[in-house]
C-alpha positions as CSV (number, residue, x, y, z in Angstrom):
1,X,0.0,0.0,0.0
2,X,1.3,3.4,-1.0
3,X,2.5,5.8,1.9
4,X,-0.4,8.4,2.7
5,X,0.8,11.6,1.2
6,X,1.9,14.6,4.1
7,X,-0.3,17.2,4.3
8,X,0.9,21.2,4.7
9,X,-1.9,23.3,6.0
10,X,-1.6,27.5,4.2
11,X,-3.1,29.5,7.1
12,X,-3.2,33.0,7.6
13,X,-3.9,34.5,10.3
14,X,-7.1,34.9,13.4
15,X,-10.2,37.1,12.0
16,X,-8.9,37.4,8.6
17,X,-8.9,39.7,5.7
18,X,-9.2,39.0,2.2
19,X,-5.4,38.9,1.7
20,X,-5.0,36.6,4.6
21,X,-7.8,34.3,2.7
22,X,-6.5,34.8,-0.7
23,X,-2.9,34.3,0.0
24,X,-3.7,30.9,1.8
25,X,-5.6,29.7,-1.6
26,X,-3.1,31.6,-4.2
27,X,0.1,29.9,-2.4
28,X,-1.5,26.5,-1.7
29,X,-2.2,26.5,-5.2
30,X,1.4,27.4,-5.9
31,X,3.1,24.9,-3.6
32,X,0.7,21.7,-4.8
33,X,2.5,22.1,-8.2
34,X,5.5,20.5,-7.0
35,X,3.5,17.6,-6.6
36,X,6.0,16.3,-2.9
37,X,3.0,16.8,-0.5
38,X,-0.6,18.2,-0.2
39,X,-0.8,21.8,0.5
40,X,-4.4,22.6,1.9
41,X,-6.0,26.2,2.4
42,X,-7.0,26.8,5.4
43,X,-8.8,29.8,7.6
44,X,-8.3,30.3,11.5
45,X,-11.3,32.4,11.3
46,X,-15.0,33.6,10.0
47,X,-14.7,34.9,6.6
48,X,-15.8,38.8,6.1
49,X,-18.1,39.7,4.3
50,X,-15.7,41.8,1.6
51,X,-13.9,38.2,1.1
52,X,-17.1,36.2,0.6
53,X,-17.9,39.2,-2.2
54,X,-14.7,38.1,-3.8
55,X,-14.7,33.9,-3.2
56,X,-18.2,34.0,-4.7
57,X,-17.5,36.3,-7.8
58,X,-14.4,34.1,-8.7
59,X,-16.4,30.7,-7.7
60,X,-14.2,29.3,-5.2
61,X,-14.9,27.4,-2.0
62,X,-13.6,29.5,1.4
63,X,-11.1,27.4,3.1
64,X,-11.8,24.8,5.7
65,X,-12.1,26.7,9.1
66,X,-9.4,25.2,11.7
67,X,-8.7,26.8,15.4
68,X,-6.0,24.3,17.1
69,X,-2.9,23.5,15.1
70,X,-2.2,20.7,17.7
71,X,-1.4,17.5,16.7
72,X,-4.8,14.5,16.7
73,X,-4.9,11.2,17.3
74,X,-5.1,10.9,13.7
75,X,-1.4,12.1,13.4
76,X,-0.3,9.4,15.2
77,X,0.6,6.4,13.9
78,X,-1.5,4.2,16.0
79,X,-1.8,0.4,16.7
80,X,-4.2,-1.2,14.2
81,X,-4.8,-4.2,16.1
82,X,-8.0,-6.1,15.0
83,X,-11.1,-6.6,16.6
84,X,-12.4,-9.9,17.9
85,X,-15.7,-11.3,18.5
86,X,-17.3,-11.9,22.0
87,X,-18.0,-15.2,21.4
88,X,-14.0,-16.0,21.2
89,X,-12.8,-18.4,23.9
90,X,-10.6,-16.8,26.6
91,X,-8.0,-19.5,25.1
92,X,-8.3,-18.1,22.0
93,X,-7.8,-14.6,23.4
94,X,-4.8,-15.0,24.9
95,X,-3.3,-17.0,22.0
96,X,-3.8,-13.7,20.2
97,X,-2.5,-11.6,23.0
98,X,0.6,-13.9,23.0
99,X,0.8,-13.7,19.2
100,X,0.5,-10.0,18.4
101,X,2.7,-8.7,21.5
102,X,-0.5,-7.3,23.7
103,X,-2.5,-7.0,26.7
104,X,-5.6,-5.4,25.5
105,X,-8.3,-6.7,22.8
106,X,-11.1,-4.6,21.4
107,X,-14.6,-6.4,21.0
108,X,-16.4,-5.7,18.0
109,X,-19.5,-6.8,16.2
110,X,-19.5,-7.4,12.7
111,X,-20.4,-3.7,12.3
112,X,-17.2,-2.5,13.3
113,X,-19.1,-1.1,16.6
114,X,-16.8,-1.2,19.7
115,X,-18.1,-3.5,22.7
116,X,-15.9,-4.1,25.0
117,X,-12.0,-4.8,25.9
118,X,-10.0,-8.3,27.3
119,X,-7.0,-7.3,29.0
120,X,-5.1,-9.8,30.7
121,X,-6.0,-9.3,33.7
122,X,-9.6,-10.3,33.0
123,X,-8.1,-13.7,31.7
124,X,-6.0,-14.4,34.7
125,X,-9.3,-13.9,36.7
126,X,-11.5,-15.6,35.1
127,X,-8.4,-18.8,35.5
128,X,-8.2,-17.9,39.3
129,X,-11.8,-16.7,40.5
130,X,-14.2,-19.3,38.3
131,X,-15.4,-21.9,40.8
132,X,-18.7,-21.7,40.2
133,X,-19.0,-25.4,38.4
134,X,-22.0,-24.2,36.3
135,X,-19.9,-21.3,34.8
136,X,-19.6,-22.9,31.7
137,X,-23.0,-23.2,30.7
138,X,-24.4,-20.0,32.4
139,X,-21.7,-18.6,29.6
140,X,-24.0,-20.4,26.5
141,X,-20.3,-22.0,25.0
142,X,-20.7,-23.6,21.9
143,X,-19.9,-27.1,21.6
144,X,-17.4,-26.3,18.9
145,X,-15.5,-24.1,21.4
146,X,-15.3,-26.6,23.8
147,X,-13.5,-28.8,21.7
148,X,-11.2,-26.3,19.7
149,X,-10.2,-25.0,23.8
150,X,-9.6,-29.2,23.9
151,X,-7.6,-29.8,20.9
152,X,-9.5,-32.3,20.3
153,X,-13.1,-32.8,17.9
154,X,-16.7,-33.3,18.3
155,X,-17.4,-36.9,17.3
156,X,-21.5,-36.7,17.7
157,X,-23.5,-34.3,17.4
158,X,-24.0,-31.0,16.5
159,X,-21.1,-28.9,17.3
160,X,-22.6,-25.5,16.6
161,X,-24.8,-26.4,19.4
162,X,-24.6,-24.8,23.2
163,X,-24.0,-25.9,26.6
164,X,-26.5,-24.1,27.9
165,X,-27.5,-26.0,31.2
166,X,-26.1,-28.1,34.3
167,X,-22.9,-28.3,35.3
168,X,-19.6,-30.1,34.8
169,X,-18.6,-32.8,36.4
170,X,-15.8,-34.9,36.4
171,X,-17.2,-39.3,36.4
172,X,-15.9,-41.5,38.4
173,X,-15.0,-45.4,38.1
174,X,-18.5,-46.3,40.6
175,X,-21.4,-46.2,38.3
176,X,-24.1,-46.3,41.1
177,X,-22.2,-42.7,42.4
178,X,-22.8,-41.7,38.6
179,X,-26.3,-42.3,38.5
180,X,-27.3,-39.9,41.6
181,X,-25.0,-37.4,40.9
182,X,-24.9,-36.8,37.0
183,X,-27.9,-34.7,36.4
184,X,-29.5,-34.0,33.3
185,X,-28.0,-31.6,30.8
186,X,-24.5,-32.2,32.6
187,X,-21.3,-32.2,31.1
188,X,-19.5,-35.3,32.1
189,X,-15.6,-35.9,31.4
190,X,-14.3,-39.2,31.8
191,X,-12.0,-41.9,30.3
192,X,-11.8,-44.9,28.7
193,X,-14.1,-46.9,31.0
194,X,-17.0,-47.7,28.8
195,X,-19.4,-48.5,31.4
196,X,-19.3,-45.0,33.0
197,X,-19.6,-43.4,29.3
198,X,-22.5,-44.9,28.9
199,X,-24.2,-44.2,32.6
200,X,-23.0,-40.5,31.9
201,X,-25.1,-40.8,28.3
202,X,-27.7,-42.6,29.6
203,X,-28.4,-39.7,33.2
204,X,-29.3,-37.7,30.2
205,X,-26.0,-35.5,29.8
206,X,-25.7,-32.6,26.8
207,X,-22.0,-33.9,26.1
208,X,-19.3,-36.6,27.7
209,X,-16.1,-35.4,27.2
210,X,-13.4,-38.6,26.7
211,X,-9.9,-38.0,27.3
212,X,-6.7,-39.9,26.6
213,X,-7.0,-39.9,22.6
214,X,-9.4,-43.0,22.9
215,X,-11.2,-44.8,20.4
216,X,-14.9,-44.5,21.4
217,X,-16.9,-48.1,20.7
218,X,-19.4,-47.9,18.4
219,X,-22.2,-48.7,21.0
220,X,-21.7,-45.5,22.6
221,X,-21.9,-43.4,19.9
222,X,-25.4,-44.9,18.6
223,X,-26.9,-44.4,22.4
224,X,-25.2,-40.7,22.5
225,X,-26.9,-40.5,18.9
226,X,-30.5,-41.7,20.4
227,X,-30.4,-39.1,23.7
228,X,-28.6,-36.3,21.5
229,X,-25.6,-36.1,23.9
230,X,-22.8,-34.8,22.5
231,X,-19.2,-36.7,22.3
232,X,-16.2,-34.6,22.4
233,X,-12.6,-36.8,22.3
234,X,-9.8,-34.7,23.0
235,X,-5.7,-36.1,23.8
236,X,-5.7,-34.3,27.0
237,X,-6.1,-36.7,30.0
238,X,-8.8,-36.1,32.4
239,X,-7.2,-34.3,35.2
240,X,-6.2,-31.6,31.8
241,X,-9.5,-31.4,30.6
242,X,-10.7,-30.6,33.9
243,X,-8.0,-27.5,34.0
244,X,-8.7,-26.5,31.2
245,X,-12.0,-26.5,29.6
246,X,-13.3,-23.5,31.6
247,X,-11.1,-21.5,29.0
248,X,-13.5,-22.2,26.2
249,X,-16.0,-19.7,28.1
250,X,-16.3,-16.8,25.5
251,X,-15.2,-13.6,26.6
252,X,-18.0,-11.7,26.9
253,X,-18.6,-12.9,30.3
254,X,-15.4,-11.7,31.2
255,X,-14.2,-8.8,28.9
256,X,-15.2,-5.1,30.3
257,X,-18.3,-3.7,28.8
258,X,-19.0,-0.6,30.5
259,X,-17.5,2.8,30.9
260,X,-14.5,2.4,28.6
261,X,-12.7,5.1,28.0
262,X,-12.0,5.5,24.8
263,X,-11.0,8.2,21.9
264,X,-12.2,9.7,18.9
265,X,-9.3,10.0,15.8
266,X,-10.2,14.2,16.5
267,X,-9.6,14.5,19.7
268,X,-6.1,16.3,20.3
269,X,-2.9,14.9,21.6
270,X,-2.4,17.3,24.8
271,X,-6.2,16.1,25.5
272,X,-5.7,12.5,25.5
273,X,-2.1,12.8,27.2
274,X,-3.8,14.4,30.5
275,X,-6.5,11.9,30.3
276,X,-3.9,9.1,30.2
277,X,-2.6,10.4,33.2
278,X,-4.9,9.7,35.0
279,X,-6.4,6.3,33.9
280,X,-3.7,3.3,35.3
281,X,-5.0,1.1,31.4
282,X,-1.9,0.4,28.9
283,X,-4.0,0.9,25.9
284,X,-7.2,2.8,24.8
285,X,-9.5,2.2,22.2
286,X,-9.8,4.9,19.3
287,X,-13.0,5.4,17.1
288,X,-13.3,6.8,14.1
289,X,-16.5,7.8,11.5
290,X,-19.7,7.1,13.1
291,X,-18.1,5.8,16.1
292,X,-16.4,2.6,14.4
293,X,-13.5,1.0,16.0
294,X,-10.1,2.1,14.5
295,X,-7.5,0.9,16.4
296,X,-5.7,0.7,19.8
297,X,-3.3,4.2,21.6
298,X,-1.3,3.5,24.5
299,X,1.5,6.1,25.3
300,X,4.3,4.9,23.8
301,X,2.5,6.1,20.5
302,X,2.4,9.1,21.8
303,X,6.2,9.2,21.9
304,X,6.2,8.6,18.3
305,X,3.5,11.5,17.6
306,X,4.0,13.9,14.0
307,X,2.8,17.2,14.5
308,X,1.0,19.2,11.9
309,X,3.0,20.7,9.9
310,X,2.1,24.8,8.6
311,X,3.2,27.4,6.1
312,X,1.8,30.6,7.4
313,X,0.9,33.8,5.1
314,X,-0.4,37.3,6.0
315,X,1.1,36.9,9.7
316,X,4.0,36.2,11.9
317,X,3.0,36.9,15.3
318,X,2.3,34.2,17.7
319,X,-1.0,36.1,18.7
320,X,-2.6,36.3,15.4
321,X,-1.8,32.9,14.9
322,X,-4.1,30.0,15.1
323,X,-4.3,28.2,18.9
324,X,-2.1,25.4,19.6
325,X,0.7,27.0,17.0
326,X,3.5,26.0,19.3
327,X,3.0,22.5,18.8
328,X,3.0,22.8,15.4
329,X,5.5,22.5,12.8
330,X,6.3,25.5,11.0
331,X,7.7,25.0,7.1
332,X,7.0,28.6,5.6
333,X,6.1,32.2,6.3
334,X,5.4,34.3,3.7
335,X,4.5,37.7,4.9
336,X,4.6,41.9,4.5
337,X,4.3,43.0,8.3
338,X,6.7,43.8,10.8
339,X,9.0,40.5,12.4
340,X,6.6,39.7,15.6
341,X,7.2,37.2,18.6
342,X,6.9,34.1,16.8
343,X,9.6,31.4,17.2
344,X,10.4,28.1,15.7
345,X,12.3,25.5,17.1
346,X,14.4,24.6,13.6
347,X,15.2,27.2,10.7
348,X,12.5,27.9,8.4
349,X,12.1,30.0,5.0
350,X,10.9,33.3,6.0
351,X,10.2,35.4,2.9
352,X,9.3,39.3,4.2
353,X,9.2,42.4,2.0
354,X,8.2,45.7,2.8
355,X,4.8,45.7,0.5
356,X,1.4,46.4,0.5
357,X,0.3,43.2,0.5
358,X,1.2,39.0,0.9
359,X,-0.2,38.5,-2.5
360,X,2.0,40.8,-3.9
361,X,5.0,38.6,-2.7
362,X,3.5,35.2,-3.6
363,X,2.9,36.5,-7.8
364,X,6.4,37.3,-7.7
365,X,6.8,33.5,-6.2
366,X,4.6,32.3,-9.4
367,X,7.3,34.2,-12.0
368,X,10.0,32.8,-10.5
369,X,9.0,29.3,-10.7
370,X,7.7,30.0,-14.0
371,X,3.9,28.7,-12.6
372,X,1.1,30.1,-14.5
373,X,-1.6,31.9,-12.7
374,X,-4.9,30.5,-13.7
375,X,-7.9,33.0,-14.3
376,X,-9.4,32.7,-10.7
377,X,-6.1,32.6,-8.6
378,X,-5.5,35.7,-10.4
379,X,-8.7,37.6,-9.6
380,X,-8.2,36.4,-6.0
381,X,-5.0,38.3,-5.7
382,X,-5.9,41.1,-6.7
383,X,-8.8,41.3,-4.8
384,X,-6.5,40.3,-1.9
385,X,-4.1,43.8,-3.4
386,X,-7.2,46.0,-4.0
387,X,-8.4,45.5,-0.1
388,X,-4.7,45.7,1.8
389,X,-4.1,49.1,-0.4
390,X,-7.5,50.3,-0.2
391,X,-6.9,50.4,-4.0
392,X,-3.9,52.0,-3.6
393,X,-4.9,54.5,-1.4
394,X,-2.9,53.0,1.7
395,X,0.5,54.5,2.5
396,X,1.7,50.7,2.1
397,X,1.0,50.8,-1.4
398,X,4.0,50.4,-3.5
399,X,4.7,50.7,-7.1
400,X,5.4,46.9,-7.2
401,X,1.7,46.2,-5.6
402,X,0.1,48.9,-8.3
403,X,1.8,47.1,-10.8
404,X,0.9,43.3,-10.1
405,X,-2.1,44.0,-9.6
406,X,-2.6,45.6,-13.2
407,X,-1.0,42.5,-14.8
408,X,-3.7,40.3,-12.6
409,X,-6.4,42.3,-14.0
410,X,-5.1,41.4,-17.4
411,X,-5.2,38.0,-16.4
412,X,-8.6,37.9,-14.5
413,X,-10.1,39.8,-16.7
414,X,-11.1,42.5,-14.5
415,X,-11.6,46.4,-14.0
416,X,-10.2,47.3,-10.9
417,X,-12.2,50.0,-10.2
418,X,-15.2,49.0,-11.1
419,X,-14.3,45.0,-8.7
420,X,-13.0,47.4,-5.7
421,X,-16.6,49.2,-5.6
422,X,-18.2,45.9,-5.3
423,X,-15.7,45.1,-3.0
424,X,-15.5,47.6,-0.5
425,X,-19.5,48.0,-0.9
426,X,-20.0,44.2,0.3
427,X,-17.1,44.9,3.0
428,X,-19.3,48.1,4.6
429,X,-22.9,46.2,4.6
430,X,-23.3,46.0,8.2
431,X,-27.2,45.3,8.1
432,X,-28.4,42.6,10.6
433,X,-24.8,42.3,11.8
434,X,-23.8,42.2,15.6
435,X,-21.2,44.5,17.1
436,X,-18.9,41.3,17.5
437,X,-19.5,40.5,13.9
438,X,-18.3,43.5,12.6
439,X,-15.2,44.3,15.1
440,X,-14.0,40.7,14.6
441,X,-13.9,40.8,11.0
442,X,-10.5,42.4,11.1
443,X,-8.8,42.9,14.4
444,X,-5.2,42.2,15.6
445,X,-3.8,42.3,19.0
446,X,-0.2,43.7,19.8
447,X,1.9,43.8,22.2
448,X,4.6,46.5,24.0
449,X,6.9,45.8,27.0
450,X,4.5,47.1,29.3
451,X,1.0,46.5,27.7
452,X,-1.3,44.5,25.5
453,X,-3.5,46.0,22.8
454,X,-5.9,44.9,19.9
455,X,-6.4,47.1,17.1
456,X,-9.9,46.8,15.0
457,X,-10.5,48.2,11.8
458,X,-13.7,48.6,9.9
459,X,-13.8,50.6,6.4
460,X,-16.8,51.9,4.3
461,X,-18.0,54.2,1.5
462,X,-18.9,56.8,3.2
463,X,-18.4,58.9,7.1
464,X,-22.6,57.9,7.7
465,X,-22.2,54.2,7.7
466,X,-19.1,55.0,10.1
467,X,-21.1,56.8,12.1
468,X,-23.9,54.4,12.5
469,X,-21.2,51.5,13.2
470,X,-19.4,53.3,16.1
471,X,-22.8,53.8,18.0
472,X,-22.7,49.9,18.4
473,X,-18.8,49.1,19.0
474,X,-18.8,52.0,21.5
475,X,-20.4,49.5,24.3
476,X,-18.8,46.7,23.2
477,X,-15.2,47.2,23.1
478,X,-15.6,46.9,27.3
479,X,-16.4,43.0,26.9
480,X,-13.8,42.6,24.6
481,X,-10.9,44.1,27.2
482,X,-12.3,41.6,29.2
483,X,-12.7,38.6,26.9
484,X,-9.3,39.5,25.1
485,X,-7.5,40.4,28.7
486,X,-6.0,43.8,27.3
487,X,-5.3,46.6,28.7
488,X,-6.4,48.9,25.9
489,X,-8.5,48.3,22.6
490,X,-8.5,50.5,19.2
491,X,-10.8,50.5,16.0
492,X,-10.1,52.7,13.0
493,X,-13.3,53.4,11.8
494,X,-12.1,54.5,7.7
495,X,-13.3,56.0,5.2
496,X,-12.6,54.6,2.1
497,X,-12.9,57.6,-0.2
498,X,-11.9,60.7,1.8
499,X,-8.9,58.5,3.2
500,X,-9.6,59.6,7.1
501,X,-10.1,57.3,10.0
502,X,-12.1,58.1,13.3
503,X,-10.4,55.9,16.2
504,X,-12.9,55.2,19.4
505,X,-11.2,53.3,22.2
506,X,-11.5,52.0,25.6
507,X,-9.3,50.8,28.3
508,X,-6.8,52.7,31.1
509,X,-5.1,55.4,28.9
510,X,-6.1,54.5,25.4
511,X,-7.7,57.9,24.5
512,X,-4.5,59.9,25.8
513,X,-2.4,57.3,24.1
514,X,-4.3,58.1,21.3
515,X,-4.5,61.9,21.4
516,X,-0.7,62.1,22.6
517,X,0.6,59.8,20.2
518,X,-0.9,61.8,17.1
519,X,-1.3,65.1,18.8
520,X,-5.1,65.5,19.5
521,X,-7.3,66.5,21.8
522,X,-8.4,63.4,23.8
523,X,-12.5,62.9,23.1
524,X,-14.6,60.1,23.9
525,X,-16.6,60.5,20.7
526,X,-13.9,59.7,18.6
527,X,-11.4,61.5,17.1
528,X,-10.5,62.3,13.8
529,X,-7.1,60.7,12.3
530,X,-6.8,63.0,8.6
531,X,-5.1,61.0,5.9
532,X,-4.5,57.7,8.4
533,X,-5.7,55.0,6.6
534,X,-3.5,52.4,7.2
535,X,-3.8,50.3,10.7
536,X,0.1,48.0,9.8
537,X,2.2,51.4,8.4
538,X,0.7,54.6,10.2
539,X,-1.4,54.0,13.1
540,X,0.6,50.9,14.9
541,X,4.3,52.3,13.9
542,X,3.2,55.6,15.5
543,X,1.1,54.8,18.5
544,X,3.3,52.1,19.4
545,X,6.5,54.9,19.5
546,X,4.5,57.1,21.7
547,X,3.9,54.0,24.4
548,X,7.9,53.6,24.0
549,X,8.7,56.5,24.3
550,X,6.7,57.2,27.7
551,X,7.9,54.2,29.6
């Protein structure tokens, strides 16, 4: 069987934008045609409104949404050890146990449905606490069983039948004892004597067991024929048999049915480790789709575990990244921002330029690999340009970014103008939204030697939809200090086409920060930021100077 191929999640970063969404797509695309793993686009958060306008236009599916990059179950290389039936003998169990190097079965039904576990321990207890002589047959074996446990054969009778009632007893050489002590339905084991096989068949027994390899006459086999007893010959002598038919019990009578722990192929490593922990069992069972049995976890798997491995795009700070990041691989990061707290345990390629946008980076990527942009990767970069540059209004618009994105037109087919109105017009329809909706659909947080801060930022057509949005964040941005645990919280309410931004704010200091930092009069209203339209290049760079500067 060929080796599953490794896959690469493309993720950009918390709440994102549509370059973070674009990017992830655009360079996934990129990366799958060297054909040496998967590379799957991937979103660590809702998609905006403004990138749904631009995933729809060009027809293509948003990214699966993923919030843990911790490694699952399903990384893991676990132990596919098969399950068994209940009806198995406990013989039969250990033989297996013995065979594949275990102490744990799974029980399944012939769905694939876990129900149960044999460890050892429920072997060497059924060997040491079974006295009860009626055991076997309050466990229903099947005659078959019975003999297989034995070694030996059923001679007469049906062997798919059960011992289902009486107990077993062990004849003796006085026939008259026999006769008031074999009770009907009994299981009798004996020897060669024929005289007692045939009081045994005769008290009405189920089966006679007859040790010692014998050669049973034909005069008992036509009476055990006529009372339906079955005959079982086996090379074990009596005193064997005795030890060692109660191991053809099946195991359901001994094998542990209820509250197993057990679990599912999602479940995350760190998860399952503290649950381990805490539960003395060597192995677990794992279930998959619909709950069906997939195989057995102990912790030396664990040992062995892959994590997920990530390119990241849009993003390089450990905060905008998705949870669970530091126990995650990291291959790639392909961003424009500012070098931010992440860290990686080995060396990885780190491409950063000062531009307006990822996208920008990963076309330049596609010419020098000589990689053709098809139509719709192409209209997804530039929509991923035309929203970080505000089309090219930001300050972080370069030449370079003007200029890919006219040569994606070309390719996509598109008017820029005409796409960025549609855009930004999907991007500022706040109607029937919540106040979390919109402030999540683009916020960051940051962080300064003495503080933590998240930055929002909501853009629109015109000053009156900015208006109206404001009225709702204002009460809000007080739950998300609390939810986020930061000291201070920003958004840069911006208007598109007179390139101004009104920044409201909340937290210890925020508004002077704000009003020191760009040399305003502090207001709770809001206050007006002429020509800032850029969150990355002229709000963060200058605000964060200021907090610097003060400590």
């Amino acid at each position: 069987m060929a080796a599953e191929t490794k896959k690469v999640w493309v993720v950009g970063h918390k709440n994102p934008d549509t370059d973070s969404i674009c990017a992830a797509i655009s360079y996934a695309y990129l990366k799958n045609q060297a054909k040496d793993r998967e590379y799957l686009a991937k979103r660590a958060g809702a998609v905006n409104e403004e990138t749904r306008y631009v995933l729809d236009f060009f027809q293509v599916e948003e990214p699966e949404l993923v919030t843990y990059a911790g490694a699952q179950i399903k990384d893991i290389s676990i132990r596919k050890t098969e399950g068994v039936s209940s009806q198995i003998s406990l013989k039969r169990a250990w033989e297996l146990m013995k065979k594949l190097d275990v102490v744990t079965l799974p029980v399944t039904n012939r769905f694939g449905k876990l129900e149960g576990v044999i460890v050892t321990k429920d072997i060497a207890t059924s060997y040491m606490d079974v006295f009860d002589n009626r055991e076997l047959s309050n466990s229903r074996t099947q005659f078959k069983t019975i003999a297989e446990t034995l070694e030996g054969s059923v001679l007469v009778g049906n062997e798919h039948a059960y011992f289902m009632k009486g107990k077993v007893a062990v004849a003796t050489s006085n026939p008259a004892y026999m006769a008031d002590n074999i009770e009907r339905d009994d299981l009798v084991i004996l020897g060669d004597r024929e005289e007692a096989q045939l009081q045994a068949i005769r008290s009405n027994a189920s089966c006679i067991v007859i040790g010692g390899g014998l050669k049973v006459e034909d005069e008992v086999k036509a009476e055990a024929a006529k009372k339906d007893c079955v005959i079982i010959t086996t090379p074990f002598d009596t005193f064997s048999v005795a030890r060692l038919i109660n191991q053809s019990m099946p195991i359901k009578q001994f094998m542990t049915k209820q509250n197993l722990i057990t679990f599912d192929i999602d479940d995350y490593v760190d998860d399952v480790r503290d649950t381990m922990s805490k539960i003395r069992h060597r192995d677990f069972p794992v279930l998959g789709e619909n709950g069906n049995y997939e195989g057995m976890i102990s912790r030396r798997n664990l040992m062995n575990m892959q994590k997920k491995q990530l390119i990241l795009v849009d993003h390089n700070e450990k905060s905008q990244a998705v949870d669970g990041i530091g126990e995650a691989e990291i291959l790639e990061i392909i961003d424009h921002h500012r070098l931010g707290s992440l860290e990686t345990i080995s060396p990885v390629y780190f491409r950063n330029q000062p531009l307006g946008c990822t996208s920008t980076i990963i076309f330049q990527m596609y010419q020098e690999k000589g990689v053709q942009i098809p139509q719709r990767i192409a209209g997804l970069m530039l929509s991923a340009i035309i929203s970080d540059t505000l089309m090219f209004r930001s300050p972080t618009c370069t030449a370079l970014d003007k200029a890919v994105a006219q040569k994606l037109a070309v390719i996509a087919n598109i008017d820029i103008e005409e796409h960025a109105r549609n855009m930004f017009r999907a991007g500022s329809d706040f109607k029937g939204k919540t106040a979390e909706e919109i402030f999540y659909q683009d916020f960051k947080i940051f962080h300064t030697d003495d503080s933590d801060f998240g930055v929002a930022q909501v853009g629109a057509m015109s000053r009156e939809e900015l208006d109206h949005v404001a009225q709702q964040l204002r009460p809000f941005l007080r739950q998300v200090l609390g939810d986020k645990k930061l000291d201070m919280v920003y958004v840069l309410l911006t208007d598109i086409l007179e390139e101004s931004s009104v920044v409201i704010c909340d937290g210890a200091d925020a508004g002077k920060m704000v009003a020191g930092a760009f040399g305003l009069r502090e207001d709770a209203e809001g206050m007006l930021l002429e020509g800032i339209v850029s969150r990355k290049k002229q709000f963060i760079p200058t605000l964060m100077n200021f907090m610097t500067e003060r400590q």
